[in-house]
C-alpha positions in Angstrom: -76.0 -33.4 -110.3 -75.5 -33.2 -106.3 -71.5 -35.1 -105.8 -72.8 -37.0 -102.3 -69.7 -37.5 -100.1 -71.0 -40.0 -97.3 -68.5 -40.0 -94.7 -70.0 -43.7 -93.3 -69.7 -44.6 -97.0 -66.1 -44.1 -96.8 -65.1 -45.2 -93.4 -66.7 -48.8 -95.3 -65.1 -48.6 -97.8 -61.5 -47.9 -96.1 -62.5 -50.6 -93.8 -63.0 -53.3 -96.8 -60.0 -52.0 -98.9 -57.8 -52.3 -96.1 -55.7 -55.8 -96.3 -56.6 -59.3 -97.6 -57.2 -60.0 -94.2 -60.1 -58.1 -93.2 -61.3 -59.1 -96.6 -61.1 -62.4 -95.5 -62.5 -61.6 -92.2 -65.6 -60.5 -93.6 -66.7 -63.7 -94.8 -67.4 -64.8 -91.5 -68.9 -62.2 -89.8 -72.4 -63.0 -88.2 -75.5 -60.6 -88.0 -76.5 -61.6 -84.5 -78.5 -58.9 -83.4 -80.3 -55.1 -83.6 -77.1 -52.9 -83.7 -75.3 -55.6 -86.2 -78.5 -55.4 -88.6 -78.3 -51.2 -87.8 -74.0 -51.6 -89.0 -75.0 -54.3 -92.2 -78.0 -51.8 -93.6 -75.3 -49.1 -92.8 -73.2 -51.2 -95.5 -75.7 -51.7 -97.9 -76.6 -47.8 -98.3 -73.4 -47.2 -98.4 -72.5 -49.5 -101.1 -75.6 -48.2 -102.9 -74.5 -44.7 -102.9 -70.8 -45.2 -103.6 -71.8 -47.4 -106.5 -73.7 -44.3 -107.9 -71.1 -42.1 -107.5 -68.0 -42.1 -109.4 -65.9 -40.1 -107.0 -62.7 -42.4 -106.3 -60.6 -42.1 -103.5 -57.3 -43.5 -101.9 -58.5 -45.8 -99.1 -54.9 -45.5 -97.4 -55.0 -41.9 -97.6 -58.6 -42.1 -96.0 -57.5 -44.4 -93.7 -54.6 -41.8 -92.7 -57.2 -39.4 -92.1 -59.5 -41.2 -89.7 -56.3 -42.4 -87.9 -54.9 -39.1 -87.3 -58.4 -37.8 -85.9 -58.4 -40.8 -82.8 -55.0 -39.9 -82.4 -55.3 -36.6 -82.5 -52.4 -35.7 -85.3 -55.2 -34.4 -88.1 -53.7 -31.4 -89.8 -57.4 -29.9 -90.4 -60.3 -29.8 -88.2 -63.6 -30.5 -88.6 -64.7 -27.1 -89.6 -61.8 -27.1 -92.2 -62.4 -30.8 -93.7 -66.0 -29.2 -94.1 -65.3 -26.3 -96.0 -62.7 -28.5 -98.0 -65.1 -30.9 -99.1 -68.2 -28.3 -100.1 -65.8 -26.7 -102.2 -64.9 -29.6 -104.5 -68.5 -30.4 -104.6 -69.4 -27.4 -105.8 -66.2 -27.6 -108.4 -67.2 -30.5 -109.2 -70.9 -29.4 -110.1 -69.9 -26.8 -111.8 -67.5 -28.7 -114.0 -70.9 -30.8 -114.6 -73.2 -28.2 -115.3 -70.6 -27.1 -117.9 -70.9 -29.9 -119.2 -74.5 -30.3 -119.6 -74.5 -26.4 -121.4 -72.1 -27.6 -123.8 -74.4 -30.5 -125.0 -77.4 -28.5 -124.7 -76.1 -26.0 -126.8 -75.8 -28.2 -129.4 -78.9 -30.2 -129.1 -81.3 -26.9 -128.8 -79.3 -24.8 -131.2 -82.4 -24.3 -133.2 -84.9 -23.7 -130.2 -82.3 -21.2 -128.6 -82.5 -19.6 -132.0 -86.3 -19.0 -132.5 -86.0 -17.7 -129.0 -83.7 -15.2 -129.5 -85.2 -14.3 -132.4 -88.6 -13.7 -130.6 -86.9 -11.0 -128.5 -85.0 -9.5 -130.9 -88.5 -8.7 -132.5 -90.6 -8.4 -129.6 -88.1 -5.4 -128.6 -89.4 -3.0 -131.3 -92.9 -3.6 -130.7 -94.6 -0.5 -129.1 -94.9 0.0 -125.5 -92.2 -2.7 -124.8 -89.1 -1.5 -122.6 -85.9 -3.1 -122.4 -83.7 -2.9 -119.1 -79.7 -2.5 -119.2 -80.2 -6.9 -117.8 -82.1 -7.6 -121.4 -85.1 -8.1 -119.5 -88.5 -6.7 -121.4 -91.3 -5.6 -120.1 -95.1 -3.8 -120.5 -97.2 -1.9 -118.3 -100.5 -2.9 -118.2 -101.6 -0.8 -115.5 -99.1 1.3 -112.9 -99.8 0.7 -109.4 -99.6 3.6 -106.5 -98.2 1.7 -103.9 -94.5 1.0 -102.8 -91.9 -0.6 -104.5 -90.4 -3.6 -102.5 -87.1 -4.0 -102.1 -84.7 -8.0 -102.5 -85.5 -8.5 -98.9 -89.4 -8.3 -99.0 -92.1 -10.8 -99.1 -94.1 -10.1 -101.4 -98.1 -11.6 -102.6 -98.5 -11.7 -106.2 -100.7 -13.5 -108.8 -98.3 -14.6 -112.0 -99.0 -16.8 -115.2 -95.8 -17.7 -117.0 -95.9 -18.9 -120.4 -93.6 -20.0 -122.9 -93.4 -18.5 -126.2 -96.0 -20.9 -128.0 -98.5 -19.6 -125.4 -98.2 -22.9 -123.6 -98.8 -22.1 -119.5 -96.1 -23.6 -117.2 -97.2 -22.7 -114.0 -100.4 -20.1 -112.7 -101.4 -19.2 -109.0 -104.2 -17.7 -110.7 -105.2 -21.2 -111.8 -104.1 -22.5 -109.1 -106.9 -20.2 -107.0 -104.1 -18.5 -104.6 -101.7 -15.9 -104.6 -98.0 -17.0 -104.2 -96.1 -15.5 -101.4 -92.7 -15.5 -101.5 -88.9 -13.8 -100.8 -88.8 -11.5 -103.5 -84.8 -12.6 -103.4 -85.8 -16.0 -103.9 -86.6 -16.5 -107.5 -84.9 -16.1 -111.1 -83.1 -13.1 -111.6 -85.8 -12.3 -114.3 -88.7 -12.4 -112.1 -86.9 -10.6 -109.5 -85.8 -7.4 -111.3 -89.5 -6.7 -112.8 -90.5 -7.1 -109.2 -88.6 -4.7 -107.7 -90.1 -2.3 -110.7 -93.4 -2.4 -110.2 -95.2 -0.2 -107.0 -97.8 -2.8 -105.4 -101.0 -2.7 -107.5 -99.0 -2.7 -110.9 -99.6 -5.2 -113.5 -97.1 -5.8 -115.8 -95.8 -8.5 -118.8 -92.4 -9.3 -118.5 -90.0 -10.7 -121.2 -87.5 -13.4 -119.7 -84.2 -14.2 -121.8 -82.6 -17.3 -120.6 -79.8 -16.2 -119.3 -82.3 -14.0 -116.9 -84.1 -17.5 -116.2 -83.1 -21.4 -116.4 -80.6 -20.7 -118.9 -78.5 -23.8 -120.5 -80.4 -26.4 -118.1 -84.0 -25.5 -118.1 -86.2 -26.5 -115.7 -87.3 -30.2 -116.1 -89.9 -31.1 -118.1 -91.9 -28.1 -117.9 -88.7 -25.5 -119.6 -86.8 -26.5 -122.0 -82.9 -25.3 -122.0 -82.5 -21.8 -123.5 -86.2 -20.9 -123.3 -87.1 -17.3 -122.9 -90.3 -17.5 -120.2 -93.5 -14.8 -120.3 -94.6 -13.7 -117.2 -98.1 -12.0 -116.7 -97.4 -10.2 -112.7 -99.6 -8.6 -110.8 -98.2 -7.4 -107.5 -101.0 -7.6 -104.9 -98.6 -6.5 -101.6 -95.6 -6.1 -99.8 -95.7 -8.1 -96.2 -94.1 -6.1 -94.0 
């Protein structure tokens, strides 16, 4: 969940919370032309996404704010009432996502289980290593090329499976290599990256916690999944 703080929204809602008399007001008002249709939809949205939200706030206090800002008195700038509000959001998300582990914990206790339990045994097998993270991993074949580093772009083919075999997602089915930051995926898929020297092949042993732990990743990860990987790194674009 994304906590969407609108500041229109609340200017309308201070505006309507205000005093039986602008409530009153209100009644009469006339949409007469293209900026009064432009303020009404303005309304609307707004009421939509307050309605979805359950954030409530003090309209005096709000009211106090915007007051202070035409008349110059605020006690934070814009910069600061910025940084203040990004921060409860992301409080507030986390709170959320907490939230969401807890119950998905209790719900997938089994499935996180057989998980676990397929790592615990796919450890021992021969020719799998195990990195300080948890992350496993083969070598197929070793590449001679460089290594890249978090900041490179790299071109790779990948399959990535679950542990029933079931594909999630393939640029090799898909026809194309993927090109992307190597910095810019799960933690998982990033550390056997930086492992492998361009022309390497390897298959690479997710735990959850290494990928879309307690949340998954909508329809096509369940929560606690542990995630297969089949890599080949193809090059490093300098």
């Amino acid at each position: 969940m994304k906590v969407k703080i609108f500041i229109i929204s609340l200017i309308v809602a201070t505006t309507i919370s205000q005093t039986s008399c602008v409530r009153s007001s209100i009644k009469t008002v006339r949409v007469k032309n293209e900026l009064d249709s432009v303020a009404y939809a303005v309304g609307v949205l707004s009421a939509f996404s307050m309605e979805m939200d359950s954030l409530v706030l003090d309209p005096t206090v709000l009211a106090k704010g915007m007051y202070d800002v035409f008349n110059n008195k605020a006690f934070m700038n814009e910069a600061r009432a910025q940084a203040y509000i990004a921060r409860f959001e992301a409080l507030r998300e986390a709170k959320y996502l907490m939230e969401q582990e807890n119950m998905n914990r209790e719900r997938y206790a089994a499935y996180a289980a057989e998980n676990e339990a397929f790592l615990e045994d796919n450890k021992n097998r021969e020719g799998v290593s195990v990195t300080e993270s948890g992350l496993q991993y083969e070598v197929i074949s070793m590449g001679s090329g460089k290594k890249p580093t978090e900041n490179n772009i790299v071109a790779i083919n990948y399959t990535g499976y679950k542990i029933d075999g079931s594909i999630f997602d393939s640029s090799e089915q898909r026809g194309e290599a993927a090109v992307f930051p190597v910095n810019s995926v799960i933690p998982g898929f990033m550390e056997a990256v930086l492992l492998m020297p361009v022309g390497s092949k390897f298959r690479v042993y997710v735990p959850s916690n290494l990928g879309y732990g307690a949340t998954g990743a909508g329809d096509l990860i369940e929560p606690f999944s542990t995630i297969i990987f089949d890599i080949e790194l193809l090059a490093i674009n300098e």
